[in-house]
N, C-alpha and C positions, 0 to 999 in steps of 0.2 A: 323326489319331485319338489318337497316343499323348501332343500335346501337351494333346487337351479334357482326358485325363484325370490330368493333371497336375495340369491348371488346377482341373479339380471337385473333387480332392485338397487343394488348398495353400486352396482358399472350405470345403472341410469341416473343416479344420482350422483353420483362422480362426474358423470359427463354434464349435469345441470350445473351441478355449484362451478364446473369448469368453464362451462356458456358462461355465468352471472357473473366470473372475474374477467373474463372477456371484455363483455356488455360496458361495466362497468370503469375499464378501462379506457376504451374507446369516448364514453360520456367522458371522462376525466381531462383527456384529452382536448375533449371540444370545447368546455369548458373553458380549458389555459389554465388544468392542474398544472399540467409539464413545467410552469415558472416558481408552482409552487416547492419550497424543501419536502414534503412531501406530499404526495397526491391523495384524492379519496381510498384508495384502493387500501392505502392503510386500516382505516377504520372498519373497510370488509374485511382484512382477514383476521383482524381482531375479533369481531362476531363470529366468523366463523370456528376460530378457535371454538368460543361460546356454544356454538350449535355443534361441531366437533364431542365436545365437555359432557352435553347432555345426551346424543344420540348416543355414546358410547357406553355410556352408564344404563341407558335403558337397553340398549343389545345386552350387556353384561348379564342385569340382573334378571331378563326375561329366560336367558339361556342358563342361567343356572338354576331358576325356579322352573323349568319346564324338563330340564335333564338331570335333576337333584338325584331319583333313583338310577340312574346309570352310571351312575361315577360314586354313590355312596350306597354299597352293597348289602346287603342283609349282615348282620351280624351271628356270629356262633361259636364263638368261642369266652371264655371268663377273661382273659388278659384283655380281649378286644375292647371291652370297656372302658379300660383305664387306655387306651389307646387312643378310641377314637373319642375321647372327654380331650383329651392332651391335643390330637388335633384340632378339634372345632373352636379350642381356646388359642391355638395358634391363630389358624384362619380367622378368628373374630379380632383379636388383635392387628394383624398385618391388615387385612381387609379395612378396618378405621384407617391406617397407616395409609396405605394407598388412595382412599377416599379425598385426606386431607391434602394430602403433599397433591394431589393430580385437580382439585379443584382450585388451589391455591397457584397451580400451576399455568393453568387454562386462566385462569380469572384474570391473574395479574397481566399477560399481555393486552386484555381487552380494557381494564380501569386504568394502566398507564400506559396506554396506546399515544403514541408522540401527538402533542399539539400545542402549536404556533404560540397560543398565548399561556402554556403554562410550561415551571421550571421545575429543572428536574432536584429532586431534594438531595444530599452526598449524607449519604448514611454508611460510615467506613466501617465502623463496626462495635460494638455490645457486646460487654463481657456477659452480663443477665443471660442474653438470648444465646451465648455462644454453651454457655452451661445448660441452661435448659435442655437445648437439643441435643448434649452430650449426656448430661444424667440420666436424665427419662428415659432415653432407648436402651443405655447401659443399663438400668433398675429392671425395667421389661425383660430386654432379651434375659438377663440371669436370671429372671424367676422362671422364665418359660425353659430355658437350658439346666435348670437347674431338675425343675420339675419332671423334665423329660428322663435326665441322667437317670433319676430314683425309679424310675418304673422301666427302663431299659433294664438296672441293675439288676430288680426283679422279678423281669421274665426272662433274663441270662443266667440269672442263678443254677445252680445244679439242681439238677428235678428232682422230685420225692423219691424216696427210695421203694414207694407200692409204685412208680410209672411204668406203661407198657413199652420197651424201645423197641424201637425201629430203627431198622439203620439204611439210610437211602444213600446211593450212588450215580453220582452225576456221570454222563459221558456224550461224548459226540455220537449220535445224536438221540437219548435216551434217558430213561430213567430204570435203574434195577433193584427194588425193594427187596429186605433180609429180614425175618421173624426170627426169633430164638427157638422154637419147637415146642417138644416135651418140655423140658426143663425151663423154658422160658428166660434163657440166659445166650445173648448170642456168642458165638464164637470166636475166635482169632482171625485175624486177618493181612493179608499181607499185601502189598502192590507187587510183587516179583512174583506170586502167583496168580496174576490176571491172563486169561488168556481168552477165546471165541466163548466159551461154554461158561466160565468160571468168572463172569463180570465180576462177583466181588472179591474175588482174591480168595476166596475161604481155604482158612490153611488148617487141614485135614490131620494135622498131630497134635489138634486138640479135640479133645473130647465132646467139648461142647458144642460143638460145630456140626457134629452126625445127624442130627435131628433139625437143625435148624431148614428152615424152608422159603422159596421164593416166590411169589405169588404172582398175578398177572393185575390186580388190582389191588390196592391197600383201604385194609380195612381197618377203623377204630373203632370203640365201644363209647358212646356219648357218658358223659360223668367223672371217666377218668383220666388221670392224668398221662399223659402222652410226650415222650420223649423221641423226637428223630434225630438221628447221629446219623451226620453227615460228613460224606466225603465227594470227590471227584479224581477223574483217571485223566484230564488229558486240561482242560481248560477253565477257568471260573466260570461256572455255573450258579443259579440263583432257587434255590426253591422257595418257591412263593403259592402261597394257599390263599388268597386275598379276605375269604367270606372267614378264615381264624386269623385274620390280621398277623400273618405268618411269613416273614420273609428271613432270610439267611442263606448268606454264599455258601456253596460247595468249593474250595478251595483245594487245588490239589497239593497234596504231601500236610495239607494243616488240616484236620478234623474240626468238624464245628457242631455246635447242636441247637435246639430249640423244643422248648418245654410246653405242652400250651392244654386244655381242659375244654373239649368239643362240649358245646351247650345243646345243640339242637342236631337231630336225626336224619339224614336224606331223607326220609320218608316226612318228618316233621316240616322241612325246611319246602318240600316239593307242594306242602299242602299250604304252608304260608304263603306261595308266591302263585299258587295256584297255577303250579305248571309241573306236567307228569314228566317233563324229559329232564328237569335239572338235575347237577350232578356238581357235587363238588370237586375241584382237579388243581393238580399239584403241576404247577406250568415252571416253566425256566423264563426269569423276563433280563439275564442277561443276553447281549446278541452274542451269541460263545460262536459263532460260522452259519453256514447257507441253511443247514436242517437245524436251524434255531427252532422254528414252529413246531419242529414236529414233535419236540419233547412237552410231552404233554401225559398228566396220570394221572389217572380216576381215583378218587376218595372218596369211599363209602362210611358213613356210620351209622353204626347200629348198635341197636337199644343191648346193656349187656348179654343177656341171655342169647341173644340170636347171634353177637359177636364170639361167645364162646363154642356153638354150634359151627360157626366156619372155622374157626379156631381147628378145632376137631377135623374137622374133614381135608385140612391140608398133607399135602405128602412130602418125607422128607429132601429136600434136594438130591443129596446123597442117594434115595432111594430111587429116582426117578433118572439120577444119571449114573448107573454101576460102574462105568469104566473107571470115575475116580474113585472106586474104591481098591484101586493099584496105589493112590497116590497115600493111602494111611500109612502109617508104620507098622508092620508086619505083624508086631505083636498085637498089634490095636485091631487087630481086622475084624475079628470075630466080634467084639463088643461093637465096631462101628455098623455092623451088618444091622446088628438086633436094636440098637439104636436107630435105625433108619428106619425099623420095621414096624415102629412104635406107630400110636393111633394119634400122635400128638395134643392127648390132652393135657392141660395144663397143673400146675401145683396148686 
């Protein structure tokens, strides 16, 4: 409601300042502007520029102080920090940048607004000013591109080697999460064996792969370090966790990753925002076709203890689908059976 009348607001005053150029044209008229080179109407839309300049700045900054938590998310993860430091030094930069060049922009039509008795000055051009505005933005943007490169570099880095991976797979229209099992090591994988059942390919003549399991939610342990190896089976896909400042393509035929150390606990995070239904989720924000929306995946975390307890109670895919235990190698079958049959606790 508050935004229709907003909107009826800023068309009633469209239509005012549209009457007062009107109004005042007609005056100009009666007047015998029309002999003049040029009329009063000059002078109004130089003001207006002016009242343009300030009303926009005051929408501006009402609407980002009023909608500040909607667009800047609770925080939780360790890298986010140095992320969202690295943005708000962007935004506080460009924001002055924009301030200057758009008052300077508005202004100047309104203070050299054409008139009769004054000349115009020929300012062709200033080495001074031509450097200034070359150096300074040049000096800027490489501290700010510089600064970003280094902390890009790493959170790309290759994750510790205590991290828990996870390896998620993008697809029209979906997401299909892989645990390493018992052994907490995942397994091989291949794209020629994807099929209806087998989203991720898991190729069954390794060992490592008997135990490994697919869950319907993904869960992580708040404190430690978290590693998702990612892939995609048909189209670039984007996984994006926004509340761990967590984005990276799914790329098919090129593997990608991302490292990141969850700070705060669904159950933590639901008591800060003081809402029982939130839920952290792992969304696609490239448009990859029509059931873009629907890929969408719950992430849960929980405090260690209670992430090793579900840890435990998963079953191994293997075990839950027997038919591909035709596709092992013969001699592997017996070990793959009792490997699936494992309780999946961890090392």
């Amino acid at each position: 409601m508050s935004g229709f009348v907003i909107g009826l607001g800023l068309l009633l005053l469209g239509a005012i300042l549209i009457a007062i150029f009107r109004v005042t044209t007609l005056i100009g008229i009666a007047k015998g502007d029309g002999k003049k080179r040029v009329g009063s109407a000059n002078g109004v839309n130089a003001f207006l520029f002016i009242v343009f300049l300030v009303g926009s700045f005051i929408l501006l900054f009402w609407y980002s102080y009023t909608h500040f938590d909607s667009y800047n998310l609770p925080l939780a993860s360790e890298h986010g920090v140095v992320t969202d430091r690295i943005f708000w030094i962007t935004m506080g930069v460009t924001c002055v940048a924009f301030i200057i060049t758009h008052v300077l922009l508005f202004v100047f039509p309104y203070v050299y607004r054409f008139k009769e008795e004054k000349e115009a000055f020929y300012f062709p051009h200033n080495n001074k000013l031509e450097l200034t505005w070359t150096i300074v933005p040049a000096v800027v943007l490489s501290v700010l591109i510089f600064t970003g490169w280094r902390a890009w570099v790493d959170i790309t880095a290759p994750a510790p080697e205590d991290s828990e991976r996870i390896e998620i797979m993008g697809y029209q229209f979906a997401w299909a999460v892989r645990y390493g099992g018992g052994d907490g090591q995942l397994g091989k994988s291949d794209f020629r064996l994807i099929d209806v059942d087998n989203r991720m390919g898991i190729d069954f003549s390794d060992r490592k792969s008997y135990d490994d399991f697919i869950p319907l939610e993904i869960h992580i342990p708040k404190g430690k370090n978290i590693e998702f190896k990612i892939r995609a089976t048909d189209v670039i896909h984007s996984v994006f966790a926004p509340h761990f400042r967590l984005q990276m393509n799914a790329v098919p035929g090129l593997p990608t990753s991302f490292w990141f150390t969850p700070t705060k606990t669904t159950a933590e995070m639901r008591s800060e925002l003081e809402n029982e239904n939130f839920n952290y989720e792992l969304v696609c924000n490239k448009i990859c076709g029509k059931g873009h929306f629907a890929m969408r995946y719950l992430i849960i975390v929980d405090e260690p203890e209670a992430y090793q307890e579900w840890y435990k109670s998963q079953q191994a895919w293997l075990k839950l689908n027997p038919d591909y235990l035709s596709k092992v190698p013969a001699d592997l079958r017996e070990v793959a059976a009792i490997s699936a049959k494992m309780d999946g606790s961890l090392n």
